[in-house]
FIMAR-972623 format. One record per atom (N, C-alpha, C): residue number from 1; residue in three letters; x, y, z; atom name. Coordinates in nm, 3 decimals. Atoms other than C-alpha are relative to their C-alpha. Example, Ala and Ser with C-alpha at 12.3 -4.5 7.8 and 13.67 -1.06 7.14 Angstrom:
<node resi="1" resn="ALA" c1="0.089" c2="-0.119" c3="0.000" name="N"/>
<node resi="1" resn="ALA" c1="1.230" c2="-0.450" c3="0.780" name="CA"/>
<node resi="1" resn="ALA" c1="0.090" c2="0.120" c3="0.000" name="C"/>
<node resi="2" resn="SER" c1="-0.082" c2="-0.119" c3="-0.006" name="N"/>
<node resi="2" resn="SER" c1="1.367" c2="-0.106" c3="0.714" name="CA"/>
<node resi="2" resn="SER" c1="-0.077" c2="0.109" c3="0.073" name="C"/>
This chain:
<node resi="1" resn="UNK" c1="-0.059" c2="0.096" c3="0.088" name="N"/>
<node resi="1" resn="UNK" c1="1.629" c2="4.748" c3="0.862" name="CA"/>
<node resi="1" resn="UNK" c1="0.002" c2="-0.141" c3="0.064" name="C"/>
<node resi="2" resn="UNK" c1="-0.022" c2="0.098" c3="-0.087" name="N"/>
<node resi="2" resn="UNK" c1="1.652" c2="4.494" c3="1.074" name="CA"/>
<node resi="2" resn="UNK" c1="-0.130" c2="-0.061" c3="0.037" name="C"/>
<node resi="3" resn="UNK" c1="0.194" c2="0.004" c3="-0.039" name="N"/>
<node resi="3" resn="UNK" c1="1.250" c2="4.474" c3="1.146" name="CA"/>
<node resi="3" resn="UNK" c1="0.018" c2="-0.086" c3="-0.119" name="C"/>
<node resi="4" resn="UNK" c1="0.048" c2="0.063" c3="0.105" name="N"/>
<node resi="4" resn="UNK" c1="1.245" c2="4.392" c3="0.798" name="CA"/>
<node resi="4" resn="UNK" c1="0.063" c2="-0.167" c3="-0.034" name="C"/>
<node resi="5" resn="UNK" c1="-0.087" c2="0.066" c3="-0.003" name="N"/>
<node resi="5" resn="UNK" c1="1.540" c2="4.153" c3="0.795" name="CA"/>
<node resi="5" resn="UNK" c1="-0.075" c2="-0.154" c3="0.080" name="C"/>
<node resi="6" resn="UNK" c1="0.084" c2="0.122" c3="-0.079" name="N"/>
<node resi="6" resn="UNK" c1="1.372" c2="3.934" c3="1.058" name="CA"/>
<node resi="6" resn="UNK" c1="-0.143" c2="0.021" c3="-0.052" name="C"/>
<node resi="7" resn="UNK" c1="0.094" c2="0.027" c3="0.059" name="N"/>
<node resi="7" resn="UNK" c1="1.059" c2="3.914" c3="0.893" name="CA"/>
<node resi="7" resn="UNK" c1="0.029" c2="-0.071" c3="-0.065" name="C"/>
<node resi="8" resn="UNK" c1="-0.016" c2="0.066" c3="0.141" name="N"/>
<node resi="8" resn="UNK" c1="1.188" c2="3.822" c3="0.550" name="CA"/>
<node resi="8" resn="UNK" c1="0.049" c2="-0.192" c3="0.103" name="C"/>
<node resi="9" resn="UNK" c1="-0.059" c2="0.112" c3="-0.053" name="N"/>
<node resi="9" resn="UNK" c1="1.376" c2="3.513" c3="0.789" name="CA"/>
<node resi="9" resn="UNK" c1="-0.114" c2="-0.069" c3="0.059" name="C"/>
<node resi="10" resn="UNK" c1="0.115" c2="0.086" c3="0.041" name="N"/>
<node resi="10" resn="UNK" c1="1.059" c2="3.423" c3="0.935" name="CA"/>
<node resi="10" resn="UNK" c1="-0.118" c2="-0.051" c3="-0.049" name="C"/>
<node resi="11" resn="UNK" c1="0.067" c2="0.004" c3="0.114" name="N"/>
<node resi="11" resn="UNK" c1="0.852" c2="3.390" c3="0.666" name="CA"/>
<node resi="11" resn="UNK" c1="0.071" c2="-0.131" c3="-0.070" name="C"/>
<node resi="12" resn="UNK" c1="-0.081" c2="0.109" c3="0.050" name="N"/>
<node resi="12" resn="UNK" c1="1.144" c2="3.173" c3="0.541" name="CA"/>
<node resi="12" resn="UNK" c1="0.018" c2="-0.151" c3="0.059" name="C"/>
<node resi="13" resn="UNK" c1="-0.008" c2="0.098" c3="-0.111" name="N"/>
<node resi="13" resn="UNK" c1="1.148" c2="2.956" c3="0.842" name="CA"/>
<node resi="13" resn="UNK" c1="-0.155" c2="-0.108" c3="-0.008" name="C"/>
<node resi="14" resn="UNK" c1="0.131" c2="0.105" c3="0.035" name="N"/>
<node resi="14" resn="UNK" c1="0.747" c2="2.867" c3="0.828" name="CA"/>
<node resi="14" resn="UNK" c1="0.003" c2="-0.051" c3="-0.107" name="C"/>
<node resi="15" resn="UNK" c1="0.065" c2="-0.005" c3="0.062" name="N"/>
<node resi="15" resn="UNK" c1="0.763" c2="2.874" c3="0.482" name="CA"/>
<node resi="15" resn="UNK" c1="0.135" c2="-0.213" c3="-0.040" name="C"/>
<node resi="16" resn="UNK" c1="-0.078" c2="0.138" c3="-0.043" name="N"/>
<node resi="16" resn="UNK" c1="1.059" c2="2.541" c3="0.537" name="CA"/>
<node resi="16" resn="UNK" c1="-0.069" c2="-0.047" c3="0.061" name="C"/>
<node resi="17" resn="UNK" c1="0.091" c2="0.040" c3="-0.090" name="N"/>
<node resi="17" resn="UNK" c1="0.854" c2="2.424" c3="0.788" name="CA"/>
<node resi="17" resn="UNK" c1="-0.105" c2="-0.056" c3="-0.059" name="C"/>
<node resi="18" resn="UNK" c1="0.072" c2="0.031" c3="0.054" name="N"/>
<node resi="18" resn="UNK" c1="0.602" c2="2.387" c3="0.598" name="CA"/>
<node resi="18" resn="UNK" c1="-0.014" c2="-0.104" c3="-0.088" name="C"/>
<node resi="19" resn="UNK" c1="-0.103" c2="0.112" c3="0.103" name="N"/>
<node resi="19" resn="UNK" c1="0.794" c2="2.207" c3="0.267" name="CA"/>
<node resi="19" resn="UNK" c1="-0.018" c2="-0.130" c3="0.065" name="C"/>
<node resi="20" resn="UNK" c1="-0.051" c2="0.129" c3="-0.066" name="N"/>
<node resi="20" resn="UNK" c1="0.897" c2="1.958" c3="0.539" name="CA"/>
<node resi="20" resn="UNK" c1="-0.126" c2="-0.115" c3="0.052" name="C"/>
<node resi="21" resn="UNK" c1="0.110" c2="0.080" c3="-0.098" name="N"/>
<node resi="21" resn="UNK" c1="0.596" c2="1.827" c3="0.696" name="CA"/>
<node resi="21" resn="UNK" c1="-0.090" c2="-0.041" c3="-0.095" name="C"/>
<node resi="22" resn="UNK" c1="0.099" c2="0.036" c3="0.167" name="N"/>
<node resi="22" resn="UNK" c1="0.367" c2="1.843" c3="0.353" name="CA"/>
<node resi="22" resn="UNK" c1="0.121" c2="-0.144" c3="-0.048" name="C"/>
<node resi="23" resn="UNK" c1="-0.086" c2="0.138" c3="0.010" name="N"/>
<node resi="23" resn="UNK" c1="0.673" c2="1.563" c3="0.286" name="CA"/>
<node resi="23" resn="UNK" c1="-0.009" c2="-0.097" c3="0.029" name="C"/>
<node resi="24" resn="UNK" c1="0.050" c2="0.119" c3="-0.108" name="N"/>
<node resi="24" resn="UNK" c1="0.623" c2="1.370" c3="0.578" name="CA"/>
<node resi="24" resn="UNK" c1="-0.106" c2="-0.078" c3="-0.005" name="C"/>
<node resi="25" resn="UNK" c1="0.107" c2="0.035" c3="0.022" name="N"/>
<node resi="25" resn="UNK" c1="0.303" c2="1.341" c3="0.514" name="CA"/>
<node resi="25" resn="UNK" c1="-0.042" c2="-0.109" c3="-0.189" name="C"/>
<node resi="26" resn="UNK" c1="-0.016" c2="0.108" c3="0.109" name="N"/>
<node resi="26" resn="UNK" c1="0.324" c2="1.211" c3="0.156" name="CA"/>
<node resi="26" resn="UNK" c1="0.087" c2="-0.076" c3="0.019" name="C"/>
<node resi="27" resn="UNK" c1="-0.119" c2="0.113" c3="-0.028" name="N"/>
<node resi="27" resn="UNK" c1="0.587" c2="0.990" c3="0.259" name="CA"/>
<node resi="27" resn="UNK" c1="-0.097" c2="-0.138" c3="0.106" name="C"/>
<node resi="28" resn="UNK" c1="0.054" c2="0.045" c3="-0.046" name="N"/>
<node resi="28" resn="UNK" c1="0.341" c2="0.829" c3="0.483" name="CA"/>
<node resi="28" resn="UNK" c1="-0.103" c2="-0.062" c3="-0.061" name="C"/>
<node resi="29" resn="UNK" c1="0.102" c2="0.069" c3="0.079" name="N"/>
<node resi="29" resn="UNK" c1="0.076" c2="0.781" c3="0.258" name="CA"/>
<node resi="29" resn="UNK" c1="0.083" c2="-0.075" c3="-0.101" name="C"/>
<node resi="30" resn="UNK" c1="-0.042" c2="0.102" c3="0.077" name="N"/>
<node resi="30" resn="UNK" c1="0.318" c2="0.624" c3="0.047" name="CA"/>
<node resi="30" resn="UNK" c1="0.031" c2="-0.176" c3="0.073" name="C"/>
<node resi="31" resn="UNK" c1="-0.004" c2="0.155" c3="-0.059" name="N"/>
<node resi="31" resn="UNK" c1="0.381" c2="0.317" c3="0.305" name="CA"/>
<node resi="31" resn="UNK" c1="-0.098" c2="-0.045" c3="0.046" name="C"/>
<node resi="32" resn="UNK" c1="0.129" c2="0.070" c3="0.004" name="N"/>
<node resi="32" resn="UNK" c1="0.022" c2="0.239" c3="0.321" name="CA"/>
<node resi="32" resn="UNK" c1="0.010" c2="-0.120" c3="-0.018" name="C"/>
<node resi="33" resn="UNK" c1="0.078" c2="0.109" c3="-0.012" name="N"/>
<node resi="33" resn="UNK" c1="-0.107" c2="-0.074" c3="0.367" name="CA"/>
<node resi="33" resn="UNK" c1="0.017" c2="-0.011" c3="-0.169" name="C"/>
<node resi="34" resn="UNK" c1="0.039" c2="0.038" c3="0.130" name="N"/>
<node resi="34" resn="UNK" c1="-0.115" c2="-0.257" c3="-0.023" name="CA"/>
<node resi="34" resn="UNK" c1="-0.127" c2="-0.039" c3="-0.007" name="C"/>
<node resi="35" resn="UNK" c1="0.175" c2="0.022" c3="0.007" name="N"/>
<node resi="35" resn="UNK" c1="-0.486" c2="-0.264" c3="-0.147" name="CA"/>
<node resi="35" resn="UNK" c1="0.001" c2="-0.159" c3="-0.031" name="C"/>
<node resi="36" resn="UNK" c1="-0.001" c2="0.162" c3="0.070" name="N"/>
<node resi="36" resn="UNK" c1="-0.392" c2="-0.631" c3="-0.344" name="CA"/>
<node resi="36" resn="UNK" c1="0.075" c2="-0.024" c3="0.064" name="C"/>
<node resi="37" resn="UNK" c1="-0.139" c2="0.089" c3="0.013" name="N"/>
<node resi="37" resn="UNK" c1="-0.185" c2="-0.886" c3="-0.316" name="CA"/>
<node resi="37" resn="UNK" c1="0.010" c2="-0.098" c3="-0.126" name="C"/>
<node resi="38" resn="UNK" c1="-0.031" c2="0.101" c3="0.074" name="N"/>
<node resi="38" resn="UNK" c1="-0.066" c2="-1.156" c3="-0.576" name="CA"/>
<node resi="38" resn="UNK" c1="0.013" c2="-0.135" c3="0.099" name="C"/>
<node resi="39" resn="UNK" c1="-0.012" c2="0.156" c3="-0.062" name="N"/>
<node resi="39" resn="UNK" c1="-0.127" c2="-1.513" c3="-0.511" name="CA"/>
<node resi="39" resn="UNK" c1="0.000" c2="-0.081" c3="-0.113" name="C"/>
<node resi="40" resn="UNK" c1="-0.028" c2="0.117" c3="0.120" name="N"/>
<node resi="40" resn="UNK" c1="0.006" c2="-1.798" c3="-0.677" name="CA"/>
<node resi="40" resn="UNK" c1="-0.042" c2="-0.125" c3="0.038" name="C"/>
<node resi="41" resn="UNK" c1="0.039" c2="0.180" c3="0.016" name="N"/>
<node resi="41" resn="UNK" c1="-0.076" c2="-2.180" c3="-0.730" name="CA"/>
<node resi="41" resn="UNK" c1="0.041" c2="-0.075" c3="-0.118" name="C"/>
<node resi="42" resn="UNK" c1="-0.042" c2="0.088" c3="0.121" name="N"/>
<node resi="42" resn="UNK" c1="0.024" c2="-2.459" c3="-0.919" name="CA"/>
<node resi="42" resn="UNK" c1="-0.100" c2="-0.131" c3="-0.015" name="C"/>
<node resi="43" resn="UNK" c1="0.134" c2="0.056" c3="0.050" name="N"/>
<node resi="43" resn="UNK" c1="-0.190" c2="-2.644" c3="-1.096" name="CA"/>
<node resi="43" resn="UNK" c1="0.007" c2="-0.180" c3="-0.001" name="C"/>
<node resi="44" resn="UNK" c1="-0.051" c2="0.138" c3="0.001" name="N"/>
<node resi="44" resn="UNK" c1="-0.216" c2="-3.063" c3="-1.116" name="CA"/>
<node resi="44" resn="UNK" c1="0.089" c2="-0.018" c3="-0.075" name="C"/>
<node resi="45" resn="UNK" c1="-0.099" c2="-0.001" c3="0.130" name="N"/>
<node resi="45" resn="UNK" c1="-0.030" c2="-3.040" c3="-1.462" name="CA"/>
<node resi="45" resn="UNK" c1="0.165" c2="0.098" c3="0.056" name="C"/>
<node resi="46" resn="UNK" c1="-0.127" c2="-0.080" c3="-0.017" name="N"/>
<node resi="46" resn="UNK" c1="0.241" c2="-2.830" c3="-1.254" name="CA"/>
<node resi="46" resn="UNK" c1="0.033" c2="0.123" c3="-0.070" name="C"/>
<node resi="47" resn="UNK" c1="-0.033" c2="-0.132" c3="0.075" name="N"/>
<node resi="47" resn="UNK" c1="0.191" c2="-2.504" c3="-1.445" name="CA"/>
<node resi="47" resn="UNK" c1="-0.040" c2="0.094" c3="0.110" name="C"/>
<node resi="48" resn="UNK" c1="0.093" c2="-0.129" c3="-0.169" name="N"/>
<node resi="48" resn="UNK" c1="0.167" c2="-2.173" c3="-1.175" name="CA"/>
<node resi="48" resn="UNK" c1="-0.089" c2="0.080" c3="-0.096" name="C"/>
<node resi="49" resn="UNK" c1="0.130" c2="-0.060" c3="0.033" name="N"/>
<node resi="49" resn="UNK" c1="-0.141" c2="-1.999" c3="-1.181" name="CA"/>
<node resi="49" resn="UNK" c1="0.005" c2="0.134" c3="0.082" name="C"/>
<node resi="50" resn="UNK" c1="-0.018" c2="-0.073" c3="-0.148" name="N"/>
<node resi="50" resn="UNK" c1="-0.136" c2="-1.634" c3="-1.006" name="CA"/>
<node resi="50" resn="UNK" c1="-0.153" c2="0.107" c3="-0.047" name="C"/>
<node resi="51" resn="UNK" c1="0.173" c2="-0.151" c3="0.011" name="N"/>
<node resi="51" resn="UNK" c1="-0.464" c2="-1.348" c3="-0.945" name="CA"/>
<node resi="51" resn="UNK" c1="0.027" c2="0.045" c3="0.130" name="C"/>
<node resi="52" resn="UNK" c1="0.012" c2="-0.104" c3="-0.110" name="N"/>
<node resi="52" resn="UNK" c1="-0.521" c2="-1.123" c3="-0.719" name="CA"/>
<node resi="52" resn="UNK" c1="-0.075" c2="0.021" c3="0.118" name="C"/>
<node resi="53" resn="UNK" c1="0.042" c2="-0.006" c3="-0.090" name="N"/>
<node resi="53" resn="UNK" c1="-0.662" c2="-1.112" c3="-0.388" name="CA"/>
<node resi="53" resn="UNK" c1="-0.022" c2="0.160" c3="0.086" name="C"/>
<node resi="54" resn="UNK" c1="-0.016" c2="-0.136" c3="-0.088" name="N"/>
<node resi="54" resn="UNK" c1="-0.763" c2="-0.748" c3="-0.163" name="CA"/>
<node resi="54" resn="UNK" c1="0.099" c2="-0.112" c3="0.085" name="C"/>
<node resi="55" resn="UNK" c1="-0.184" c2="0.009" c3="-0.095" name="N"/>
<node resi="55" resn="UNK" c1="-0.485" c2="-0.689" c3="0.120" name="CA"/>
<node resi="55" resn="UNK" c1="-0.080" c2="-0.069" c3="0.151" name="C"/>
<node resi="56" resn="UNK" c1="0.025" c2="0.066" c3="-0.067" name="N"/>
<node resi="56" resn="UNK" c1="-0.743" c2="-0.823" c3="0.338" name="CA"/>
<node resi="56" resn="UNK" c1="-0.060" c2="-0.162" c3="0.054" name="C"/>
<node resi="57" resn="UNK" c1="0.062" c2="0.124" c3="0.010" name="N"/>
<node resi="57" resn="UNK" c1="-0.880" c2="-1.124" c3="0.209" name="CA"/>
<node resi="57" resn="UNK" c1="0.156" c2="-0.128" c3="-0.019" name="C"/>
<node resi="58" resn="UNK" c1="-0.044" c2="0.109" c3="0.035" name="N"/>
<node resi="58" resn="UNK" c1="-0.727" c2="-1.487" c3="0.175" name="CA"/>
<node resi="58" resn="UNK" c1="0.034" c2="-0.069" c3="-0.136" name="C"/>
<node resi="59" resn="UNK" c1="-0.050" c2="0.062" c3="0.142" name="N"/>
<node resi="59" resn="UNK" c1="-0.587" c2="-1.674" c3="-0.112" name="CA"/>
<node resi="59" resn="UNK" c1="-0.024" c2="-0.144" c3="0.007" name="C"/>
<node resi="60" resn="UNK" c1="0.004" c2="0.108" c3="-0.058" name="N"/>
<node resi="60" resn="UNK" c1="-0.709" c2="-1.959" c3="-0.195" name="CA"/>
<node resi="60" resn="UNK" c1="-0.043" c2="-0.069" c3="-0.184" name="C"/>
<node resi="61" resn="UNK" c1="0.038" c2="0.025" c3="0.105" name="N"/>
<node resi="61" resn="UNK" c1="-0.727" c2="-2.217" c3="-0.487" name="CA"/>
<node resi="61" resn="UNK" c1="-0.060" c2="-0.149" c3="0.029" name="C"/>
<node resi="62" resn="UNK" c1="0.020" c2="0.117" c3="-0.032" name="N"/>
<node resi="62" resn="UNK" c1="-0.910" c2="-2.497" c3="-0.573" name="CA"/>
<node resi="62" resn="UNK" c1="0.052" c2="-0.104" c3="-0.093" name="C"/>
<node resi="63" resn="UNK" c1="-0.060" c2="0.081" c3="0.042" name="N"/>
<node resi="63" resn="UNK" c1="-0.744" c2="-2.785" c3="-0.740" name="CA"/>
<node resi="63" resn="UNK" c1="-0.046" c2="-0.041" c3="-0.108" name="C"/>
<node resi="64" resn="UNK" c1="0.129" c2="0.036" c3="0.107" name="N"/>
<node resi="64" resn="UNK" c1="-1.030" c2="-2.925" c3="-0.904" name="CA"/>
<node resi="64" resn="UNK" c1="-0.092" c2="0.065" c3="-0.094" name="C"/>
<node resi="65" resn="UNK" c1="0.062" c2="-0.104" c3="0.052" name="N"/>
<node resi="65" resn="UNK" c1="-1.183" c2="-2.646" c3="-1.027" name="CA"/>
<node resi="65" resn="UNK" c1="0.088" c2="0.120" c3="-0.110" name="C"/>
<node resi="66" resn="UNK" c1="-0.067" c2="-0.045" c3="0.061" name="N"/>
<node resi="66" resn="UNK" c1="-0.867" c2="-2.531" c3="-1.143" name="CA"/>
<node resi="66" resn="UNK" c1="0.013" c2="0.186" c3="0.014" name="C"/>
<node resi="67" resn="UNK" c1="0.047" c2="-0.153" c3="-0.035" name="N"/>
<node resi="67" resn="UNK" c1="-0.961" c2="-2.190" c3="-1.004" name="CA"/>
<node resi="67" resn="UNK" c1="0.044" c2="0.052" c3="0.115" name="C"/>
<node resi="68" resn="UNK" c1="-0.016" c2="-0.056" c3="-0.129" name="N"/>
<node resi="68" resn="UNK" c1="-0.813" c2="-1.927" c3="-0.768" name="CA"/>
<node resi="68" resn="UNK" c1="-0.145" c2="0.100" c3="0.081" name="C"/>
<node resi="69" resn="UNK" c1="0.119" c2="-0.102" c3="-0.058" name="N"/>
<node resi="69" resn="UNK" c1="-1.077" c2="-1.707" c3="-0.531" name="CA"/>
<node resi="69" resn="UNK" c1="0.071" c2="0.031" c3="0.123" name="C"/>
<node resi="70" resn="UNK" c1="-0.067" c2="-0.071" c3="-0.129" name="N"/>
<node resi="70" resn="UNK" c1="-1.043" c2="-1.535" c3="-0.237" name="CA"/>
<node resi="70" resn="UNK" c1="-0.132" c2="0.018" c3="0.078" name="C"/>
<node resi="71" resn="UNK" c1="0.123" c2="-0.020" c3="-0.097" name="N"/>
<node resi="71" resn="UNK" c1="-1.210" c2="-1.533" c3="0.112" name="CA"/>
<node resi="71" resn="UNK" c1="0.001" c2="0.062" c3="0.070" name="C"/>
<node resi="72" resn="UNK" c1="-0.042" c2="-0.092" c3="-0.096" name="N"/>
<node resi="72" resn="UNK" c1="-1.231" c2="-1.306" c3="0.385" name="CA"/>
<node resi="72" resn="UNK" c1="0.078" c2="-0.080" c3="0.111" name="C"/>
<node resi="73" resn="UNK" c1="-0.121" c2="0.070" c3="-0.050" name="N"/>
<node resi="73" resn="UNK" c1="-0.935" c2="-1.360" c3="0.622" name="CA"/>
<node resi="73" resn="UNK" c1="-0.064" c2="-0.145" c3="0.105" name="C"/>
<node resi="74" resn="UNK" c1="0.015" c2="0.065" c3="-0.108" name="N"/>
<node resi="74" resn="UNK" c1="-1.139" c2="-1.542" c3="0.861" name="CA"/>
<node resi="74" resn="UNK" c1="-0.053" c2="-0.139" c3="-0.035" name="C"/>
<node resi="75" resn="UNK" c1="0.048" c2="0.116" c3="0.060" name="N"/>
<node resi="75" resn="UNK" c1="-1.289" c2="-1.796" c3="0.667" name="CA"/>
<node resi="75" resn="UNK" c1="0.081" c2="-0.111" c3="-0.046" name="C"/>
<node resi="76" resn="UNK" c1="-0.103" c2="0.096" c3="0.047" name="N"/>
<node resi="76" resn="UNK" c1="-1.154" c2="-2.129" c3="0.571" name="CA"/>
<node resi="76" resn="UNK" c1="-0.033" c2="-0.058" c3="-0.157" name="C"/>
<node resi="77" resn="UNK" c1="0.015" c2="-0.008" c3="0.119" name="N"/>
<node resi="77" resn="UNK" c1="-1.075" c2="-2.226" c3="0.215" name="CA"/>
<node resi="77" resn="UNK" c1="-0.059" c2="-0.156" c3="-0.031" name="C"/>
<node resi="78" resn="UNK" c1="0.042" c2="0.136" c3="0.065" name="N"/>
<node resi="78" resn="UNK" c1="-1.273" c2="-2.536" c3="0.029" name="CA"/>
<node resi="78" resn="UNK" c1="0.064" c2="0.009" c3="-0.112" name="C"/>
């Protein structure tokens, strides 16, 4: 009785064990890195302008053009 007893317990133990860490793990992929970002600008007329940029690129608008774009981080914006 007792054979069985401790079985059924660990069975119960991996099978917690298990629960917990499959958790961890989606919990992790949830604080990923953001793929976008939002970037804003305001325009000559003073109205904001916002789009989207990846999480690695730059934000960048041009005034004159009235247009946002985006560059890779390393680059500088015209």
């Amino acid at each position: 009785m007792r054979w069985i007893a401790a079985m059924f317990l660990s069975l119960g133990l991996a099978l917690a064990f298990t629960i917990s860490t499959s958790g961890d793990a989606e919990a992790k992929r949830k604080k990923a890195a953001p793929k976008n970002k939002l970037c804003s600008a305001t325009t000559i007329d003073n109205k904001k302008v916002s789009f989207r940029c990846k999480a690695s690129e730059k934000c960048c608008y041009d005034g004159l053009m009235a247009k946002g774009n985006c560059v890779p981080a390393g680059q500088v914006c015209f």
